[in-house]
VOBA-1610 file (N, C-alpha, C; in pm, whole numbers, padded with zeros to 5 digits, always signed):
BEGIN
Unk+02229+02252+06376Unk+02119+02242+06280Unk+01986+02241+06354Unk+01905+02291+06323Unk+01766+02338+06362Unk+01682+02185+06364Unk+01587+02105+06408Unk+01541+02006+06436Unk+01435+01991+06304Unk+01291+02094+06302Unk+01242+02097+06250Unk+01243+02231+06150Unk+01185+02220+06062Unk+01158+02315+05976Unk+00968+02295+05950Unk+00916+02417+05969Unk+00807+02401+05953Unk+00747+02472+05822Unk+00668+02447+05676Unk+00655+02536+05581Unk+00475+02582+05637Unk+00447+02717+05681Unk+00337+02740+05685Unk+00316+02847+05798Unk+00248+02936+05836Unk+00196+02943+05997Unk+00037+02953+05956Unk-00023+02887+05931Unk-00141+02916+05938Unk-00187+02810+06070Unk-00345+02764+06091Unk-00353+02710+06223Unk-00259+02567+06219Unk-00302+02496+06141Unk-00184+02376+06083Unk-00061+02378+06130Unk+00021+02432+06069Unk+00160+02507+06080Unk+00183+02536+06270Unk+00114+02618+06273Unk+00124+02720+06410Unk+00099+02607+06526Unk+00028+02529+06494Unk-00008+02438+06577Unk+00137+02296+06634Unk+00120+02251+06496Unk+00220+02149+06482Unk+00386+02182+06582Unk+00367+02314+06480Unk+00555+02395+06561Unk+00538+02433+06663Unk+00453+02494+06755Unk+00419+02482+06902Unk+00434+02348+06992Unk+00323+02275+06929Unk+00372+02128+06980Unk+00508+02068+06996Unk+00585+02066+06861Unk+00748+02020+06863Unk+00804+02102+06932Unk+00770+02241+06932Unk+00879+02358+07043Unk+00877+02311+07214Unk+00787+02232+07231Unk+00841+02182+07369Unk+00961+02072+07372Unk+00988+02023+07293Unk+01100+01955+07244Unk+01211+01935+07172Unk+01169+01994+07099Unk+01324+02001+07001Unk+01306+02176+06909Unk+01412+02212+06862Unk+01393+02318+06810Unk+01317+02339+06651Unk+01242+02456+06653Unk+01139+02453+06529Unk+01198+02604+06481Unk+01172+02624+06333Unk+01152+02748+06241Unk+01072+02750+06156Unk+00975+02868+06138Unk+00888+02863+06022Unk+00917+02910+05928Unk+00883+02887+05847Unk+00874+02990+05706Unk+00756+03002+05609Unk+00699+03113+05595Unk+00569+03171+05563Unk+00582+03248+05445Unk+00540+03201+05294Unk+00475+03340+05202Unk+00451+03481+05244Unk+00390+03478+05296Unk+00255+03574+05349Unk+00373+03681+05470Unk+00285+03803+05489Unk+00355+03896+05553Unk+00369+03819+05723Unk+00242+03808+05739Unk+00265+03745+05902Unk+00167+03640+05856Unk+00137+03570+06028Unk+00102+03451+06039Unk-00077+03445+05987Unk-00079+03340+06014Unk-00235+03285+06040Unk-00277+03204+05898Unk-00243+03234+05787Unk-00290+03184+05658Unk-00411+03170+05689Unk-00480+03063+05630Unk-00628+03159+05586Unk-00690+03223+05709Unk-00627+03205+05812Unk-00724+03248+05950Unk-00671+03433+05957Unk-00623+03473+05832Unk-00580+03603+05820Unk-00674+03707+05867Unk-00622+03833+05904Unk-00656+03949+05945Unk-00611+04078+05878Unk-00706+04133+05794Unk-00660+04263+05714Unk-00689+04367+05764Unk-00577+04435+05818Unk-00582+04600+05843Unk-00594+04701+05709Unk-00757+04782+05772Unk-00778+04886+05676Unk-00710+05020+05761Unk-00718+05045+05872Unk-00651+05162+05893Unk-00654+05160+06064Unk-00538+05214+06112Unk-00558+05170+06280Unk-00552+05035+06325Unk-00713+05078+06366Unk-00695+04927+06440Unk-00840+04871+06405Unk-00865+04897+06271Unk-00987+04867+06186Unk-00963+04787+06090Unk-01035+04636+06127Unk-00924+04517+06045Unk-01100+04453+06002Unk-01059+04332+05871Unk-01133+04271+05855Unk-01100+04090+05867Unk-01116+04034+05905Unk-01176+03890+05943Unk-01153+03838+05767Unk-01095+03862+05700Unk-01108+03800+05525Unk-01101+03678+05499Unk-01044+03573+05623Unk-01072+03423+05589Unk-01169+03332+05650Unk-01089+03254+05793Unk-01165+03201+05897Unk-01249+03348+05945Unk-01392+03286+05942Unk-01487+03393+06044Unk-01531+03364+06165Unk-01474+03248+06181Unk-01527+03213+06381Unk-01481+03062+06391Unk-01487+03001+06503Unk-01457+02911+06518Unk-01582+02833+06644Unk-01614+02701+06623Unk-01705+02663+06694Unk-01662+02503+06693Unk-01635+02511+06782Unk-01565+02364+06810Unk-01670+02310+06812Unk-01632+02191+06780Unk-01711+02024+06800Unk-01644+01899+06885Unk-01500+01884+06866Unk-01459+01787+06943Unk-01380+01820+07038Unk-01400+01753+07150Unk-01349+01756+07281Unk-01250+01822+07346Unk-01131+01751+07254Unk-01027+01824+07305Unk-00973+01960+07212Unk-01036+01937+07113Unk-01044+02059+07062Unk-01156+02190+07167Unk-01206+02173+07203Unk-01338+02255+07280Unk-01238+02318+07369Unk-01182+02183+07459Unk-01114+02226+07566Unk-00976+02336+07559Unk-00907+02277+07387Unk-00813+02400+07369Unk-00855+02516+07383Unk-00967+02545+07298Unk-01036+02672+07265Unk-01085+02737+07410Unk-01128+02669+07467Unk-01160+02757+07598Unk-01082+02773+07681Unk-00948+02715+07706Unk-00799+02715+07751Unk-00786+02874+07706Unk-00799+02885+07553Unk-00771+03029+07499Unk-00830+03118+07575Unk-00973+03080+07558Unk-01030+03213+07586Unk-01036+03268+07726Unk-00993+03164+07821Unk-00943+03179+07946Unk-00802+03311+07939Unk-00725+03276+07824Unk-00610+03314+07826Unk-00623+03456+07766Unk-00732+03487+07751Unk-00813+03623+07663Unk-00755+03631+07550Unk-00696+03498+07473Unk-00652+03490+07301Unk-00823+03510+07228Unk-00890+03471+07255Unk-01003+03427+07264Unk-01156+03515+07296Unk-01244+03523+07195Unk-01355+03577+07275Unk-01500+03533+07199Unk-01589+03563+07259Unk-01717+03508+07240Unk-01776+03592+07104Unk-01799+03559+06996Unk-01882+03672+06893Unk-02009+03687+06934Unk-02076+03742+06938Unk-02241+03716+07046Unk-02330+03803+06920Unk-02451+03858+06982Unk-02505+03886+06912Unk-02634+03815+06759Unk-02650+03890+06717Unk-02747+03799+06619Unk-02687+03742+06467Unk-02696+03599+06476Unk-02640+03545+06325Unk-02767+03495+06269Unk-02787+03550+06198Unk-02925+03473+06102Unk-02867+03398+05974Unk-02921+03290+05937Unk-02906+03205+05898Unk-03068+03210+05770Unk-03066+03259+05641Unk-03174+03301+05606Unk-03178+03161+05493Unk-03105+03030+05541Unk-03129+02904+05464Unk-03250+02819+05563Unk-03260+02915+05652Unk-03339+02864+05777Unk-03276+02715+05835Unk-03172+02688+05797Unk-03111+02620+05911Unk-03050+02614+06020Unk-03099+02547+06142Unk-03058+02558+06282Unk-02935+02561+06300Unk-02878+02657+06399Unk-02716+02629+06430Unk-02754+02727+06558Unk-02733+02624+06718Unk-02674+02758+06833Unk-02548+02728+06866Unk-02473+02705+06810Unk-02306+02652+06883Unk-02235+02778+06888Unk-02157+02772+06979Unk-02130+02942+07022Unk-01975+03012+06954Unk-02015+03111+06898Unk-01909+03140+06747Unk-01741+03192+06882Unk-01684+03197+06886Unk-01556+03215+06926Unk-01447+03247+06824Unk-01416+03410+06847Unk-01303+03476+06772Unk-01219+03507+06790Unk-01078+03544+06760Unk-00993+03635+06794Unk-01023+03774+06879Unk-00893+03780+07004Unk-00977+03937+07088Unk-00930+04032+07005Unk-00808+04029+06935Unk-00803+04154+06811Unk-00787+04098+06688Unk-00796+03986+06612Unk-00815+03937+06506Unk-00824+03711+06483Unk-00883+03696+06374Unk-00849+03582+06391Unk-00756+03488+06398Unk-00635+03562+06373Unk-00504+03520+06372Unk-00422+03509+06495Unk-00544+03557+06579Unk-00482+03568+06700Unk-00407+03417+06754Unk-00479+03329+06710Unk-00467+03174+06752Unk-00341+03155+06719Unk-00289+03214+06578Unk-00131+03138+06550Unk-00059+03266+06595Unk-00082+03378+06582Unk+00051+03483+06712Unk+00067+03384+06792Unk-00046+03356+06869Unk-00038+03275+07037Unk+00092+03186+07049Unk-00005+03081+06939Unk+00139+02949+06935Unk+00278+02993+06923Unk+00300+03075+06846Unk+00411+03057+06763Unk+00481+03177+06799Unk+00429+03249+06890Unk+00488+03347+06948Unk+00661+03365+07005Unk+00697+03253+07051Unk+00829+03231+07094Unk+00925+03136+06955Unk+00885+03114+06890Unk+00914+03020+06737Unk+00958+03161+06668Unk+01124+03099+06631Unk+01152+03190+06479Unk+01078+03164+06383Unk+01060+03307+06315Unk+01006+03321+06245Unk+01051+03365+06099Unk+00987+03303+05959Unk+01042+03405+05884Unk+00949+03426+05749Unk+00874+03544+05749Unk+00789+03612+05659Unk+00830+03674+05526Unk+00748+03641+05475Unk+00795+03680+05285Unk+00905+03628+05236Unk+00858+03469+05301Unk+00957+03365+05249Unk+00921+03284+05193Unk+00870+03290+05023Unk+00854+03153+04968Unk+00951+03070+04932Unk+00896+02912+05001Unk+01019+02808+04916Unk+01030+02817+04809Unk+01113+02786+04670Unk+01125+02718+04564Unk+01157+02644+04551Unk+01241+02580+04646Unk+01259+02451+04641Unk+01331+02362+04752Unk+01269+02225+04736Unk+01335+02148+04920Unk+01393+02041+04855Unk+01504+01957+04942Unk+01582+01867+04884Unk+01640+01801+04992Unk+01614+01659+04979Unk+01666+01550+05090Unk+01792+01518+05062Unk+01893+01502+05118Unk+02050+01441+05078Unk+02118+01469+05268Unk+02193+01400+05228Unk+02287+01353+05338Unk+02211+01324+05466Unk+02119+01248+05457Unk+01950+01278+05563Unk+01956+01390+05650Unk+01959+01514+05562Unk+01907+01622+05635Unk+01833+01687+05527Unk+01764+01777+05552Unk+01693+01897+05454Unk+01753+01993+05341Unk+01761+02041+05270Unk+01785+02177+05200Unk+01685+02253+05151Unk+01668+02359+05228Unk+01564+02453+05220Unk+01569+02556+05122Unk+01517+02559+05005Unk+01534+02713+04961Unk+01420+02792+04916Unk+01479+02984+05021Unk+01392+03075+04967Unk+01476+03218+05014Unk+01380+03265+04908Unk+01499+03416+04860Unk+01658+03402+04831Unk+01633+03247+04756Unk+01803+03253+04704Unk+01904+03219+04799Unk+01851+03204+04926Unk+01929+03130+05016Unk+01889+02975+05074Unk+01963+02899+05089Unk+01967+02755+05131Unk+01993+02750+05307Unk+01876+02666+05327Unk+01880+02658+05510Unk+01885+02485+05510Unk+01972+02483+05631Unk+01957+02312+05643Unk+01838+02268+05730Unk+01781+02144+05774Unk+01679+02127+05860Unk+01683+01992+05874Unk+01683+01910+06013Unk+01719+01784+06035Unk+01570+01697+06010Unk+01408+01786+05989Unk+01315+01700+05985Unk+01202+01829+05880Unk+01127+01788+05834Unk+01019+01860+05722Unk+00895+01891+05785Unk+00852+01995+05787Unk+00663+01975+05807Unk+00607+02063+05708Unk+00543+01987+05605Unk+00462+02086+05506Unk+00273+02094+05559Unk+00240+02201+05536Unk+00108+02259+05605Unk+00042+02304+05430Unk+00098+02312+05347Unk-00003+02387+05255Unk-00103+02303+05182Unk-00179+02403+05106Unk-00298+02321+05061Unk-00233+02182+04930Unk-00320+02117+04904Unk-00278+01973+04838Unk-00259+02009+04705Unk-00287+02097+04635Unk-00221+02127+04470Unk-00045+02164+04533Unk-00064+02250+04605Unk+00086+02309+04637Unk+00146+02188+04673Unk+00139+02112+04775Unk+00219+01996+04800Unk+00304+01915+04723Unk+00160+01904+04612Unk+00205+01775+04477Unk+00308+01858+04452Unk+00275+01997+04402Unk+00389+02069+04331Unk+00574+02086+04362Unk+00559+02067+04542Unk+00668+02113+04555Unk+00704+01964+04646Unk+00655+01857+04654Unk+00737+01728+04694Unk+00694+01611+04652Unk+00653+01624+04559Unk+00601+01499+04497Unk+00656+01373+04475Unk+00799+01436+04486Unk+00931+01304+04487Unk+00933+01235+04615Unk+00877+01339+04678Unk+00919+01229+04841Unk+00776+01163+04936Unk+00692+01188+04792Unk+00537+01132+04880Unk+00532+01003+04799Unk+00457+00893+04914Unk+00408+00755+04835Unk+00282+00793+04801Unk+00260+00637+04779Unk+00118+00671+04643Unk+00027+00687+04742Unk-00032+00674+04876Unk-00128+00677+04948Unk-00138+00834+04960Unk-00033+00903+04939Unk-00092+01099+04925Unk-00137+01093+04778Unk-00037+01065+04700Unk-00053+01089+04579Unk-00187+01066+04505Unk-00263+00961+04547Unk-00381+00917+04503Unk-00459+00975+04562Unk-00468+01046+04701Unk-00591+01111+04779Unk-00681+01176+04659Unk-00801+01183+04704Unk-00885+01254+04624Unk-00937+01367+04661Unk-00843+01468+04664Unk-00858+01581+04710Unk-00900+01689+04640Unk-01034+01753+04670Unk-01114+01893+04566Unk-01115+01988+04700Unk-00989+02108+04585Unk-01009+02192+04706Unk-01064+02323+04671Unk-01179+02387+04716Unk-01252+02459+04667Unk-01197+02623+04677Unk-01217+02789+04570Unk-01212+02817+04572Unk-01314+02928+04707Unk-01251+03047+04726Unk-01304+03150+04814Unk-01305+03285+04755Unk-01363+03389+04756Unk-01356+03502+04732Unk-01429+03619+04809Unk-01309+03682+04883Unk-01381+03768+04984Unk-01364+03936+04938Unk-01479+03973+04966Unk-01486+04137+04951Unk-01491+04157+05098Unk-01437+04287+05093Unk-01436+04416+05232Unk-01462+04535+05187Unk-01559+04587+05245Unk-01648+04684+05213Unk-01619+04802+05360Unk-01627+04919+05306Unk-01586+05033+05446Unk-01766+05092+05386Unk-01822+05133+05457Unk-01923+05250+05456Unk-01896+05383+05542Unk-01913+05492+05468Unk-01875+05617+05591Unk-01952+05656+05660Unk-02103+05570+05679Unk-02192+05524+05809Unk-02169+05434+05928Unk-02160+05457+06015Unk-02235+05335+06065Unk-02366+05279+06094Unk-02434+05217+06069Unk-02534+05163+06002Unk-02651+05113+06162Unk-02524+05071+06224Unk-02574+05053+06403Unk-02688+04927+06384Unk-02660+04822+06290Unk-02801+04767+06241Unk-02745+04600+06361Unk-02844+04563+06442Unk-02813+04466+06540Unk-02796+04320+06476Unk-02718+04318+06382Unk-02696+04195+06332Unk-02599+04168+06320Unk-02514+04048+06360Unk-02336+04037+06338Unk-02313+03922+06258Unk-02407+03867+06182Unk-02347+03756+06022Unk-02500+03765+05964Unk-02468+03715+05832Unk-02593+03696+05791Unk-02547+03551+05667Unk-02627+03438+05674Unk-02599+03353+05580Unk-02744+03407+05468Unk-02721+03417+05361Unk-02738+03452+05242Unk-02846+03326+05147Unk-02900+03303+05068Unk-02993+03263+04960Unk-02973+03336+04860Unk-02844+03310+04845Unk-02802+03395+04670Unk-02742+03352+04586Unk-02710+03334+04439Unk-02647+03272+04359Unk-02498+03352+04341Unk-02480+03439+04445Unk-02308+03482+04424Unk-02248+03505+04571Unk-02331+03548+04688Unk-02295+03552+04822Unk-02360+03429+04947Unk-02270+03396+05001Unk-02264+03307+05077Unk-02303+03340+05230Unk-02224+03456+05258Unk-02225+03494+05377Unk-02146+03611+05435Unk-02172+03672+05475Unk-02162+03845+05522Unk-02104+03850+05628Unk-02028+03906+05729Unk-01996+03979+05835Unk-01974+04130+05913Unk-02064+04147+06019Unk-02057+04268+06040Unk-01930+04294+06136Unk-01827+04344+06108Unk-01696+04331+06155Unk-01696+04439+06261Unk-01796+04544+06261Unk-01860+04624+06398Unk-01879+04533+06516Unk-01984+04430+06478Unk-02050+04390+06578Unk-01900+04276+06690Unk-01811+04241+06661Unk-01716+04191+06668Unk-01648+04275+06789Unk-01637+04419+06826Unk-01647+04483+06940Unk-01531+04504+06965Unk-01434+04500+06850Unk-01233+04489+06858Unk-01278+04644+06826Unk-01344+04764+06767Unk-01345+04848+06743Unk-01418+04944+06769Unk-01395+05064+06795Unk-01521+05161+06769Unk-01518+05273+06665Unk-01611+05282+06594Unk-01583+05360+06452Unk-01727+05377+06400Unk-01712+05520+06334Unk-01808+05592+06287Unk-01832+05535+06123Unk-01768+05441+06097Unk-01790+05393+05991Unk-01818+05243+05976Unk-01890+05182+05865Unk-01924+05043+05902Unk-01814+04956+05807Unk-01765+04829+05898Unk-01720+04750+05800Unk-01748+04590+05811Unk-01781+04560+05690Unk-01827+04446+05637Unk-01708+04335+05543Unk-01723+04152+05590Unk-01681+04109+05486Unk-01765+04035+05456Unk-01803+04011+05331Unk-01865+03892+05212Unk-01808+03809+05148Unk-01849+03669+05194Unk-01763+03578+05108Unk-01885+03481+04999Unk-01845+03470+04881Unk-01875+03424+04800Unk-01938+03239+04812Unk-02051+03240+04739Unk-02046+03042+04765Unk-01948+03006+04598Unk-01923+02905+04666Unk-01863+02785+04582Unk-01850+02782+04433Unk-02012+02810+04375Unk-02037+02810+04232Unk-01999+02970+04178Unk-02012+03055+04199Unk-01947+03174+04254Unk-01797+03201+04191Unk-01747+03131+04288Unk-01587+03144+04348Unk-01544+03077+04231Unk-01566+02954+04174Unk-01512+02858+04075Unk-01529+02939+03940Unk-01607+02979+03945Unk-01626+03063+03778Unk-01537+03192+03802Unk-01508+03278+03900Unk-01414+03394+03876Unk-01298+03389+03907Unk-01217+03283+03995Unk-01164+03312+04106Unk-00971+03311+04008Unk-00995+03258+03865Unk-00894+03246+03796Unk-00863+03359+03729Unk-01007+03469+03726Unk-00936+03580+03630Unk-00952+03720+03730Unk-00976+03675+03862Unk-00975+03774+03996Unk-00845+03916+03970Unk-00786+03871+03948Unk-00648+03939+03947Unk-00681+04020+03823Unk-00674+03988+03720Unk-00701+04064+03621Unk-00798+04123+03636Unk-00919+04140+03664Unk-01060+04172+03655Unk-01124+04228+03784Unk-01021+04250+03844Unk-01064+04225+04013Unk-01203+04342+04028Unk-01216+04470+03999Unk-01232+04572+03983Unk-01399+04509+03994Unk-01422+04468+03849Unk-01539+04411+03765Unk-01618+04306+03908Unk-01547+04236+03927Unk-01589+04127+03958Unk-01620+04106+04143Unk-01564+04254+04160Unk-01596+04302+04317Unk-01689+04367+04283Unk-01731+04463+04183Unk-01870+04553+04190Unk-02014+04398+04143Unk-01955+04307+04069Unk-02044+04183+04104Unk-02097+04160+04265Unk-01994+04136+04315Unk-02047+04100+04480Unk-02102+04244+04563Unk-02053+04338+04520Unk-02137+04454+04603Unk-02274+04471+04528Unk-02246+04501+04423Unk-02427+04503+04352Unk-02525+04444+04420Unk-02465+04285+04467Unk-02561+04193+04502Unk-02580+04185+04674Unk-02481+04204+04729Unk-02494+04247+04863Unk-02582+04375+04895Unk-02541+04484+04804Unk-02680+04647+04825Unk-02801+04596+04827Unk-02782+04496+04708Unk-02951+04470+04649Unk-03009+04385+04749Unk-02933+04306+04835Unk-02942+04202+04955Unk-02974+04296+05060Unk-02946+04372+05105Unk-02930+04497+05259Unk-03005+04600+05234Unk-02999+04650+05112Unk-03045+04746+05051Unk-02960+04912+05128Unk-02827+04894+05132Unk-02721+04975+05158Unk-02714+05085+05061Unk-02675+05152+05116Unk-02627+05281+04974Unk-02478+05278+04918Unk-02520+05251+04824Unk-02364+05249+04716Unk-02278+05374+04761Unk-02359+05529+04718Unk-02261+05621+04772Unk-02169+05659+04907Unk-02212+05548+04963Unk-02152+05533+05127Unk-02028+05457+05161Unk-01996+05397+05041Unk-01926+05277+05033Unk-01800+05412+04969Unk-01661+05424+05086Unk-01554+05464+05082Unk-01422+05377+05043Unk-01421+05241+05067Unk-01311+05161+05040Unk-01366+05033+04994Unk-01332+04944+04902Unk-01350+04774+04931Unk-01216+04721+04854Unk-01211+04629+04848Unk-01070+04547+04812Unk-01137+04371+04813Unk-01113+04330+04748Unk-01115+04142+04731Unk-01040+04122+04703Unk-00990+03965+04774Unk-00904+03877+04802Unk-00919+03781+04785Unk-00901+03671+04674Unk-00925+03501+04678Unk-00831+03411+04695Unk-00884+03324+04755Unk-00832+03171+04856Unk-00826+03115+04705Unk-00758+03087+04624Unk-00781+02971+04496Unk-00783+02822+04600Unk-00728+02817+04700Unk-00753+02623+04731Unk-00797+02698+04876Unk-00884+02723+04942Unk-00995+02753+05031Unk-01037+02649+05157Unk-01085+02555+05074Unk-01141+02423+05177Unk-01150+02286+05082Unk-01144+02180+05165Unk-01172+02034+05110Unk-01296+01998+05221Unk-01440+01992+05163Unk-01521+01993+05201Unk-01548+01848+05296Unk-01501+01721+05199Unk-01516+01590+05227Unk-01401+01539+05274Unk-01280+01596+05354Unk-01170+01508+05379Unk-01133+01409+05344Unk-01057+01297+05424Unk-00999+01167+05351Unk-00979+01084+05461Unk-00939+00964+05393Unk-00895+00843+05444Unk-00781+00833+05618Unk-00712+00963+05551Unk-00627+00937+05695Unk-00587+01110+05723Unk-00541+01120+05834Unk-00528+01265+05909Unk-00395+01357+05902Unk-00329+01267+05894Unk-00195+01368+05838Unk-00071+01234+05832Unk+00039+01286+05797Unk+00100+01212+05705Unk+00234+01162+05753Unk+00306+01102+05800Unk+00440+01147+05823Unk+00526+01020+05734Unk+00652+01021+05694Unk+00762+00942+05637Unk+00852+00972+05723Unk+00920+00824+05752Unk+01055+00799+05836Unk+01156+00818+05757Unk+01158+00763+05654Unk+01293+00817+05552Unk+01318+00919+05527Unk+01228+00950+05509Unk+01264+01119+05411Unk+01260+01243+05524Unk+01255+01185+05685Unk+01207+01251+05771Unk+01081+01386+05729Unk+00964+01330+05695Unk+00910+01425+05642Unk+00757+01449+05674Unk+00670+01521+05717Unk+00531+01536+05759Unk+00424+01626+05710Unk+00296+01605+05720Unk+00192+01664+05567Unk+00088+01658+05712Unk+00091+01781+05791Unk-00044+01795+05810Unk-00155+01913+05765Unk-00237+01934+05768Unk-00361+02013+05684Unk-00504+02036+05689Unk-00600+02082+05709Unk-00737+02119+05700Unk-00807+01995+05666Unk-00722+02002+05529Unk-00807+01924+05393Unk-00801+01741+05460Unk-00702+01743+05490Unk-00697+01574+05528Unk-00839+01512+05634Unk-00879+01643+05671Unk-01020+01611+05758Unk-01111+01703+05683Unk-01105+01767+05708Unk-01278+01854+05678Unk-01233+01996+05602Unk-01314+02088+05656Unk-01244+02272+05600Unk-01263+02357+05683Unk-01274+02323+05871Unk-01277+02407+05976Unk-01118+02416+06004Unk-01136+02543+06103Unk-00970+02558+06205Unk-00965+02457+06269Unk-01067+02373+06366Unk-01075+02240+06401Unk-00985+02077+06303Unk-01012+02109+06207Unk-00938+02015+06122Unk-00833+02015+06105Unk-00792+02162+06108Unk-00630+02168+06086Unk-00583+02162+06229Unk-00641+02220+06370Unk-00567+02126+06516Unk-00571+02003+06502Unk-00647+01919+06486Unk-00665+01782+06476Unk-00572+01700+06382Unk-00545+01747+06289Unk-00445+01690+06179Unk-00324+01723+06222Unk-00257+01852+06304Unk-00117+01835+06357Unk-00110+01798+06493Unk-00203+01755+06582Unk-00212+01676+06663Unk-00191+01528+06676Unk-00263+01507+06534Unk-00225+01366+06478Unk-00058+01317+06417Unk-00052+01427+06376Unk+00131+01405+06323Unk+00191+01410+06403Unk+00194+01494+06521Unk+00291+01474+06637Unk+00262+01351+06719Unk+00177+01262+06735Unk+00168+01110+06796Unk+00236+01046+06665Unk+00249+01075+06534Unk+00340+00996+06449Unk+00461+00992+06453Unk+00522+01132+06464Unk+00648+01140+06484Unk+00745+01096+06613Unk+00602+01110+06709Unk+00676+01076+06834Unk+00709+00873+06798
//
């Protein structure tokens, strides 16, 4: 029987099961085609991808810093450079650090030697004989210990039987996202690589050129939506998607002043649980009975930083 079972690979996930893989044996299992969850990477064609979740990473604490530059030593890792304007006119020089071919690069890294298994949603988990029962795609896996990584609506949903009231009560708001990707059949060559926004529907832009994973005669951009934004569409996205992406380009042209007829491809994608802006009380979670562990973003803040830090914290629990 397999030691751990991990539900997730996003940084959370990827992190946590790296850590236990020096010790006991780990397996993931992931929704999503491959890894990274929100720190995802969308291929438009080749090797012409867009950045659609996490857009950089800029450490703040210590040993977090020191991972990150461990990476970029390891060339997982590279510097985004260039010009980020910030048109709320607030100060920021902390130095942006990305993926060398996408942002997902961080959980390939970890989890690189970790079975894996993609386009696997649970439906359902079950404690008995103190071991696990895993199920997805109609098959049942055993697992001698639990690690759930997803956002906190999903959690309640799928273990609510085996959490005490100190999860159950968290006060967790987890905010919606909505990202457009935009192709132009220019390149535009314009020396700017983010732009933070003063708009009532865009938040913040990326020039996925300036990023230097590519070279291409065409420009590509992602835009992600603010908050007030995201909360009013992000439920009828799917249905409406069409409508509600020529919303965010309208307002991005009218922002850049780009030409519509240039614009060859776009596609949007929404995060419905995105970030928990204000974290909580404690960092991640573990139960001895139920052999079972809850680390996550949300339990601290809504950086990639929060989610190392929160399965950093579960593995000093479990140990």
């Amino acid at each position: 029987m397999i030691d751990f079972c991990v539900l997730g690979s996003g940084i959370a996930g990827s992190t946590i099961a790296n850590l236990l893989s020096k010790k006991y044996t780990v397996e993931i299992f992931d929704k999503a085609r491959g890894p990274g969850g929100r720190s995802s990477n969308r291929r438009y064609k080749k090797n012409l991808s867009f950045d659609h979740g996490v857009q950089y990473i800029s450490p703040k604490d210590k040993l977090f810093k020191k991972f990150v530059l461990n990476l970029k030593k390891k060339n997982v890792l590279k510097i985004w450079g260039g010009n980020h304007i910030d048109l709320n006119l607030k100060s920021g020089n902390s130095s942006k650090y990305i993926g060398k071919k996408g942002n997902n690069d961080i959980a390939k890294f970890l989890i690189k030697n970790i079975k894996k298994n993609f386009n696997s949603p649970i439906t359902k988990i079950n404690f008995t004989n103190n071991y696990w029962e895993i199920t997805s795609n109609d098959k049942i896996y055993h697992f001698g210990n639990l690690i759930i990584t997803c956002p906190y609506p999903q959690l309640i949903a799928i273990s609510k039987n085996y959490l005490n009231n100190i999860i159950k009560k968290l006060k967790i708001k987890m905010s919606p996202n909505i990202t457009t990707m935009i192709v132009f059949k220019k390149n535009y060559n314009i020396p700017i690589s983010s732009i933070k926004f003063q708009s009532n529907i865009i938040a913040w832009a990326a020039n996925e050129n300036s990023k230097e994973r590519f070279k291409s005669k065409e420009s590509l951009w992602t835009i992600q939506t603010n908050e007030k934004f995201s909360k009013k569409y992000i439920n009828s996205l799917k249905k409406n998607k069409k409508k509600i992406s020529n919303i965010i380009i309208n307002e991005f042209l009218k922002l850049t002043s780009f030409n519509k007829k240039d614009i060859i491809f776009y596609n949007s994608h929404g995060w419905k649980y995105s970030y928990n802006l204000s974290g909580s009380p404690i960092k991640s979670y573990w139960n001895k009975k139920f052999k079972m562990g809850i680390c996550a973003d949300w339990f601290i803040g809504s950086k990639v930083e929060s989610s190392w830090l929160s399965a950093n914290d579960l593995l000093k629990k479990i140990k």
